[in-house]
C-alpha positions in Angstrom: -10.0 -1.9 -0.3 -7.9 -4.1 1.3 -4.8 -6.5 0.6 -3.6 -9.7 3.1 -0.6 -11.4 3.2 -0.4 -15.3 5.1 1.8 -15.9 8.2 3.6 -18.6 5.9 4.0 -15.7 3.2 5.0 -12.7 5.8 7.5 -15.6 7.6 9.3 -15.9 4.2 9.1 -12.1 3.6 10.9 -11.7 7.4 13.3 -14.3 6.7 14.5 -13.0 3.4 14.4 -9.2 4.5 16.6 -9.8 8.1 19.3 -12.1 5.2 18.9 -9.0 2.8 20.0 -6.4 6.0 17.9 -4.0 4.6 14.2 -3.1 3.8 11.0 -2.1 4.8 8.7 -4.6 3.3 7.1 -6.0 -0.3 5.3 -3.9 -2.9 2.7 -5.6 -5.0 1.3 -4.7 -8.7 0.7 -6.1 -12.0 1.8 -5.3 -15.2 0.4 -6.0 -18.7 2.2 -9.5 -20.1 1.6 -12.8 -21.5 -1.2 -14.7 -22.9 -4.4 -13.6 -20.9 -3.3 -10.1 -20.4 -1.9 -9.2 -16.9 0.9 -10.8 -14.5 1.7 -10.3 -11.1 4.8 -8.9 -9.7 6.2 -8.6 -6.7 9.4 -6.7 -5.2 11.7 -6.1 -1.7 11.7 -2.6 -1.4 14.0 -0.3 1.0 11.3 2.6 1.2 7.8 3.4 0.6 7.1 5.3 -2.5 4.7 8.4 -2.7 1.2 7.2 -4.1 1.9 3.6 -2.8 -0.9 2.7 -0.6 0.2 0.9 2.9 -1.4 -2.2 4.3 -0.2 -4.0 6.7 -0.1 -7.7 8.5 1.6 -10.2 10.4 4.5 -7.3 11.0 5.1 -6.5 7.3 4.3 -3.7 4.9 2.6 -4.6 1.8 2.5 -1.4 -0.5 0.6 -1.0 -3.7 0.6 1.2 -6.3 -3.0 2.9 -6.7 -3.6 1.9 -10.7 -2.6 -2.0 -9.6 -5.1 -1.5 -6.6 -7.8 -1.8 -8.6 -7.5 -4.9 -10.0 -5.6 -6.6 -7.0 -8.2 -5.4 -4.1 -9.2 -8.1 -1.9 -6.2 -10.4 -2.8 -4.4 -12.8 -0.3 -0.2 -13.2 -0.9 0.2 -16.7 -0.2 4.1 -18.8 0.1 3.4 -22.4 -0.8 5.5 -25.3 -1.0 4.5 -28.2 -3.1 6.8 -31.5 -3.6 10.1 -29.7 -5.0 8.2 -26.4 -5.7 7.5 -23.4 -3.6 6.7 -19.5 -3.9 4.4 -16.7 -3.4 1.0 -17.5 -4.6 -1.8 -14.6 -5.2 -5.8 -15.6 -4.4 -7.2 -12.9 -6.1 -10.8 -12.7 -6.1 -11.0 -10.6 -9.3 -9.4 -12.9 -11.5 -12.2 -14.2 -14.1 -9.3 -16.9 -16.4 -5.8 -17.8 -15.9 -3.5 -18.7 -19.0 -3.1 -22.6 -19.5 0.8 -22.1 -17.9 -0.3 -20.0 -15.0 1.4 -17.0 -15.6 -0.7 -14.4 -16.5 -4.6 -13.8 -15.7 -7.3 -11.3 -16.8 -10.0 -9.9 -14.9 
């Protein structure tokens, strides 16, 4: 099982955390929401939690909790900028549909 993170995504990740003072990296899940079922989210956290599982890339800690695991395993954390827009994107290979406004998906 495995999870990536981009050098454009763990840039902004660095950038934010050395302005923050404080932190040892991002942890990754989803939780049950919106139209097709499940939505991402993602937090700064300041330590690692027991059960969270470690990976690690570009210099920064991605943890995971173990029941988001399953359904995230082989994603890729993405930071995008498009025209005006920019954020964290997640290429998740498990996803099977996305809601029509792109916040939620199922697998």
């Amino acid at each position: 099982m495995s999870i990536t993170i981009t050098e454009a995504a763990a840039q902004h990740v660095a950038r934010y955390l050395a302005r923050r003072g404080k932190g040892v990296g991002v942890r990754l899940g989803v939780k049950t929401t919106g139209c097709s079922g499940m939505a991402y989210k993602l937090e700064y956290v300041d330590e690692i939690a027991p059960g969270d599982t470690l990976f690690e890339a570009h210099g920064i800690k991605l943890m995971i909790d173990p029941k988001s695991l399953a359904y995230m395993d082989g994603t890729e954390l993405d930071y995008v900028r498009e025209g005006l827009n920019e954020g964290f994107r997640f290429k998740n290979p498990n996803e099977r549909d996305r809601c029509g406004c792109g916040e939620s998906f199922r697998v």
